[in-house]
N, C-alpha and C positions, 0 to 999 in steps of 0.2 A: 342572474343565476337562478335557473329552477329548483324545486325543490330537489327534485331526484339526483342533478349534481352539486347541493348543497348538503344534501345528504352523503354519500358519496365522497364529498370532501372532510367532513368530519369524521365517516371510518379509517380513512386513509390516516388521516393526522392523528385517530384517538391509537389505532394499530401501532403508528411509530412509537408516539409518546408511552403506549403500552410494553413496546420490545425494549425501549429504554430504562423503561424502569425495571422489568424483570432481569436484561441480561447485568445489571449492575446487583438485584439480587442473587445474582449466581445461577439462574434457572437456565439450564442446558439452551441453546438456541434449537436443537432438536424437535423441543416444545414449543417454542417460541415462535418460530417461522410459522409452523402450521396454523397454529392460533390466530396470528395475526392476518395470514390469507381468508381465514374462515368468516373475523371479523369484517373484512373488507369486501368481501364475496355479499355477507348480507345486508351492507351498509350501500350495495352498490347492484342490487338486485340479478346477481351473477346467479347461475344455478350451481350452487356449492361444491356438490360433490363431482359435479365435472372440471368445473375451474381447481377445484385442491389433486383431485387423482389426476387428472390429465395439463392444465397449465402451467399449474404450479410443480409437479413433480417432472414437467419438460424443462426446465427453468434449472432445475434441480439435476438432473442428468447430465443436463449438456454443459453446467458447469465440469459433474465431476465427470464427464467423458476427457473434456479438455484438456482438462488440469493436474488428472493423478496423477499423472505418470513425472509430471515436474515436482507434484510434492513429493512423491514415493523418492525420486531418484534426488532431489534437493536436500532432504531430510539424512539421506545417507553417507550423502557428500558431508554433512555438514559434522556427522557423527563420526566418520572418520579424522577427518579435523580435530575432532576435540576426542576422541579415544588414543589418537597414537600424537598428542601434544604439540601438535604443529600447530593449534589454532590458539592455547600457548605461547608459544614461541611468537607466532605475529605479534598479538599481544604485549609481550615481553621486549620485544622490537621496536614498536610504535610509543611503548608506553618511555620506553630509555632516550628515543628520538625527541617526544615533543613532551615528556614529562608527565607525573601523576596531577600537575596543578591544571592542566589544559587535559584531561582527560574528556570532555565533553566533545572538545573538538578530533582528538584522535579517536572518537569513537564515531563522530559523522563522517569522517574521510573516509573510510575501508567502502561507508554505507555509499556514500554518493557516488564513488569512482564506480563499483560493484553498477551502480543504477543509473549511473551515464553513457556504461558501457554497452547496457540492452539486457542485462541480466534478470529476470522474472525477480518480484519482490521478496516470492515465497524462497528462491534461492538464496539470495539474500540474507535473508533473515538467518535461516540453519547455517550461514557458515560465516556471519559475523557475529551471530552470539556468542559464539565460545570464544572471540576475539574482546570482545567487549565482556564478556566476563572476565577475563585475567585482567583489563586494564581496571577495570571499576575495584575489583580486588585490590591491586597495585594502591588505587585512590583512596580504599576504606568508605566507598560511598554504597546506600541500599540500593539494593539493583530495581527496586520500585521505580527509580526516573530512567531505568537502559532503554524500554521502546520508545519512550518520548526521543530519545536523541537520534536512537537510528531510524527511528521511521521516518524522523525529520529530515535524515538524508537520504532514504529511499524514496520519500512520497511526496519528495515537494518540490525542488529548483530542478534535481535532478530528474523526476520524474515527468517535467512540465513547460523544462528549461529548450533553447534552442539548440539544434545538434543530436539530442536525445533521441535514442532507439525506441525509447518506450509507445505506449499503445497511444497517449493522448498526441503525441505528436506523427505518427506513423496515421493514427486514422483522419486526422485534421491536414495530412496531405494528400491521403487518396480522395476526400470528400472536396478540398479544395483546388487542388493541382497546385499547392505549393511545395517550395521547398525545406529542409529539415532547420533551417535557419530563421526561418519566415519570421517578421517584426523581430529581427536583431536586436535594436534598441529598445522596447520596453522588456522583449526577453530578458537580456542579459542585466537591465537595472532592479527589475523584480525579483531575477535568481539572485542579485549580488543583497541585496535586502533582505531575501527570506533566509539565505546562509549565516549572515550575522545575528541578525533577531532571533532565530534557533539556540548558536551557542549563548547569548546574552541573556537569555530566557532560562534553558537549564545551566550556566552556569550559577545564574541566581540563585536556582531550586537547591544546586549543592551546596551553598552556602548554608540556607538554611535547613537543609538534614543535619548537617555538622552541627550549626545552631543547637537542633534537638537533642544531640547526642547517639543520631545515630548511626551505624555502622555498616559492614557489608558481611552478609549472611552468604556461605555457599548454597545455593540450592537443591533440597533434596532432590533425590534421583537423578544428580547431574553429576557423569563423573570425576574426578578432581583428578587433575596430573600434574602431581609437586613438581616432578624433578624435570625443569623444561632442561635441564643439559643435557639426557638420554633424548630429546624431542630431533626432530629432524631440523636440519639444519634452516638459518634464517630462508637464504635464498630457495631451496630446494623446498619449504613449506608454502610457497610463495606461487611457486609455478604451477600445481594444478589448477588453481582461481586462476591465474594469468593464461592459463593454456586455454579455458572453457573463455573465456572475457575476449580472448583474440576471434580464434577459431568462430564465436557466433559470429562476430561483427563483419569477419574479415569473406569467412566461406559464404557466410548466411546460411548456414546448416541450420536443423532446426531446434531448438535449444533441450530438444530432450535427450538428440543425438551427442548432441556437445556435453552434456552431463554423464552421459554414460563413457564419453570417450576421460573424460575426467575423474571420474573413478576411479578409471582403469586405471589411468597414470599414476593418481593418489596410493591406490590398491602396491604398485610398485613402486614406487619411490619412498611411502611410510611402513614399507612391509617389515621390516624388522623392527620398528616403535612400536605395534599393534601385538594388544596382548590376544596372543593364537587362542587362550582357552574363554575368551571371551568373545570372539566373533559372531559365532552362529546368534549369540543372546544380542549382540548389537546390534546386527540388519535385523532379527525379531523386534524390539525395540523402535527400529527404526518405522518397520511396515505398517506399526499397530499404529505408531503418533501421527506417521503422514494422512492415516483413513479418518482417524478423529478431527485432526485440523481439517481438512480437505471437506469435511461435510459439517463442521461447524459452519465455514465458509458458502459451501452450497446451498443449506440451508435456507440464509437469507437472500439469495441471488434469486431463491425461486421466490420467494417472497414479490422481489421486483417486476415480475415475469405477471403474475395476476394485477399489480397497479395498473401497469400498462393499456389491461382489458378494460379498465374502469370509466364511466362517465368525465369526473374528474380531471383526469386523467387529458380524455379527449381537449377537452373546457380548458384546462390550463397552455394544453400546445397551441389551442385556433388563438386564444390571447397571446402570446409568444409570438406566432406568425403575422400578426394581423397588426402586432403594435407600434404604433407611430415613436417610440423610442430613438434615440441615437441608436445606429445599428451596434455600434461599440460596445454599447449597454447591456442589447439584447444577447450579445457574445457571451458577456461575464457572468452575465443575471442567469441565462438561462444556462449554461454551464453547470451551475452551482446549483441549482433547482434538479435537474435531469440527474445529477450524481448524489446527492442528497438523497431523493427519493430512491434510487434502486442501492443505494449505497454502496457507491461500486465507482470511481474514474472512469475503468475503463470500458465499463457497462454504459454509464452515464454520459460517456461522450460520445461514444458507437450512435447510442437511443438519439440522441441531440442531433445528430447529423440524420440517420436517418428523417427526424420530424422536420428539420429547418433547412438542412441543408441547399434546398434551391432557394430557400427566402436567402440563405447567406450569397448565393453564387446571384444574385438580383441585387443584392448591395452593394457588390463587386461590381457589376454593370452602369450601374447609380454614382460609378465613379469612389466607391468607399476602399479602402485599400485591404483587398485579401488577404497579406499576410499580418496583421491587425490583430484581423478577426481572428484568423489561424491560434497566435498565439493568446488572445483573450480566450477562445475557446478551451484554449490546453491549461491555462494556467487556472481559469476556472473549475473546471472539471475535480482539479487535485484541493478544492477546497470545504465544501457540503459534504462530500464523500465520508471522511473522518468524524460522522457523526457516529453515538454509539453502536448503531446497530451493522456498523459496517462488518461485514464477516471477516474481512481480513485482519481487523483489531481485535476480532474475540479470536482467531486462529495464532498471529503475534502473541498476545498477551498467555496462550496454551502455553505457546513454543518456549517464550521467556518464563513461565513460572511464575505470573503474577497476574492481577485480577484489576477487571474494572474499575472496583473503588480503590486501588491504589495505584494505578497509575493511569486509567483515563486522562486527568485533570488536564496530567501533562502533554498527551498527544493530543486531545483541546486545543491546545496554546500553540504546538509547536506544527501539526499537520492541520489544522483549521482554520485559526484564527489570525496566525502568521501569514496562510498564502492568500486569505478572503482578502487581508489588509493590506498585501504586498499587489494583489490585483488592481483593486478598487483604490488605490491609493497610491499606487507607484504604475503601474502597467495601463493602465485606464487612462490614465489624464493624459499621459505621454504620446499614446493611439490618437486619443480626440486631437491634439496641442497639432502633430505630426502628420495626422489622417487626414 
């Protein structure tokens, strides 16, 4: 390693460790992002002001081109829900169903069926918080441990698992030519692993809040709907989620279409639970938090966007490519490294495929078994990702009302540490054992 990518590689690493520790400061990632490309640019003999104005802010665009229109319309989905008390009522349903002591786990269910079914994360989020709000209430537990659990069923078996819609397994089959089932057996031993070790984890955590003595706080600025009997009925709360969860899967329309047609539905079927003099201030409301999440999130994507250009950068794929590894290895490892760095899944697995992808289809020829890889890829990808600087954990942690240092820890454990170990330790051997 020469100097100029040993250099190079300590900007890169000192930038992360830097975003790390500021966004757990609380310092806007606004600031953050650009900082850390500027660091990186000079640590990597980039010409600054062209790599921040132009790489980094194409990075940064072509996130928020993609994606507004899911947050804008996801955000409003979700506020309907919880202004006209249907997202209550679910709540209030699941919580009578499977009880306030197993609240952990009626709170990953909504997340992972929602994230099995192909539904964007950010959708997600906006319209099982307010469901996991009334259950966590129901519990008495701080809603500092809610992302840990849902993200744990949006981001991990579900997001990574076989069958899944989502992007890590939709791009590890156009890159590969397999199919959505691909390695069935270490899929389905990993997702059944990472589901239990989830609720086993925060059930833990609720034990000890209660331990502390402490309680469940409504959130400011979140509006409370006592009287779920005025809410819309069980079923009929039920069906616009069910109508946009068919409709993408079934049409393959495309999911910003299926939200808008979901609205509508919502828009009439909750039209007389919706308080009329509060409307206009809700979709305002709604527009203002989707633009803040959406570019908290864009932010760091551009970030990923100038790595890329780096020495480093180059240095770390030709060793990826080049290395005499079990190929199984280079699946998981490099997964994990690629999403890491841009802090992003499905950033991370896209980049991986574009960098390796013929070395993987050469492994496959080598006689190693493609759908393997497929799935060490995908299960990988949903592990490094969930380090702090990822933008969808500072855009979650907006959404929920809660910050870094008090609920990082737990999306640590339960979106990190969980799927590294349910790979490397359940998904991995079984590939080598099988392959």
């Amino acid at each position: 390693m020469d100097t100029t990518i040993l250099l190079s590689a300590v900007g890169v690493f000192a930038a992360l460790a830097g975003m790390a520790i500021l966004i757990f400061k609380r310092v806007s990632p606004i600031i953050i992002g650009p900082l850390a490309a500027i660091l990186v640019c000079l640590t990597s003999g980039a010409p600054v002001f062209q790599s921040v104005t132009k790489t980094y802010m194409t990075g940064v665009t072509g996130f928020f081109t993609s994606y507004f229109f899911i947050f804008l319309l996801g955000n409003i989905f979700g506020n309907i829900y919880q202004n006209s008390g249907a997202a209550a009522k679910i709540g209030s349903m699941i919580s009578k169903k499977v009880g306030s002591k197993h609240c952990m786990l009626a709170c990953m269910i909504p997340a992972a069926i929602l994230s099995y079914g192909g539904i964007n994360s950010f959708v997600i989020i906006f319209s099982v918080y307010p469901i996991a709000l009334k259950l966590f209430e129901d519990a008495d537990l701080p809603t500092y441990l809610l992302p840990g659990i849902v993200c744990g069923g949006m981001w991990t078996f579900a997001m990574t698992g076989p069958f899944t819609p989502q992007i890590p397994n939709i791009v590890s089959m156009q890159y590969l030519g397999t199919p959505s089932y691909a390695g069935l057996l270490p899929g389905l031993c990993s997702a059944a692993v990472m589901a239990v070790a989830i609720v086993l984890y925060m059930n833990r955590a609720c034990r000890k809040a209660r331990l502390r003595g402490e309680h469940f706080q409504w959130p400011e600025d979140v509006k409370r709907i006592e009287d779920v009997k005025n809410a819309p009925g069980g079923i009929v709360s039920i069906l616009p989620i069910a109508f946009v969860l068919l409709v993408f899967n079934i049409t393959k329309l495309d999911i910003i279409l299926c939200l808008l047609m979901g609205i509508i539905l919502a828009l009439i079927l909750f039209w007389k639970h919706l308080p009329k003099p509060e409307m206009l201030e809700m979709f305002n409301s709604a527009a203002i938090t989707s633009v803040t999440v959406i570019i908290n999130t864009a932010i760091i994507v551009g970030f990923g966007s100038v790595v890329k250009e780096t020495p480093f950068y180059d240095f770390a794929t030709h060793i990826l490519m080049n290395s005499d590894a079990n190929p199984y290895m280079v699946a998981a490892v490099g997964s994990n490294i690629f999403a890491g760095i841009l802090g992003s899944a499905s950033g991370g697995i896209s980049l991986m495929y574009e960098t390796l992808g013929d070395t993987f289809l050469q492994y496959g020829q080598q006689g190693y078994n493609l759908e393997f890889i497929h799935r060490l890829c995908a299960d990988g990808c949903g592990g490094l990702d969930s380090l702090p600087w990822n933008g969808s954990i500072v855009s979650v942690f907006a959404i929920c009302h809660t910050t870094h240092k008090l609920s990082y820890k737990y999306n640590f454990v339960t979106c990190l540490v969980v799927p590294i170990a349910s790979t490397f330790l359940v998904a991995l051997p079984i590939s080598m054992i099988f392959g």
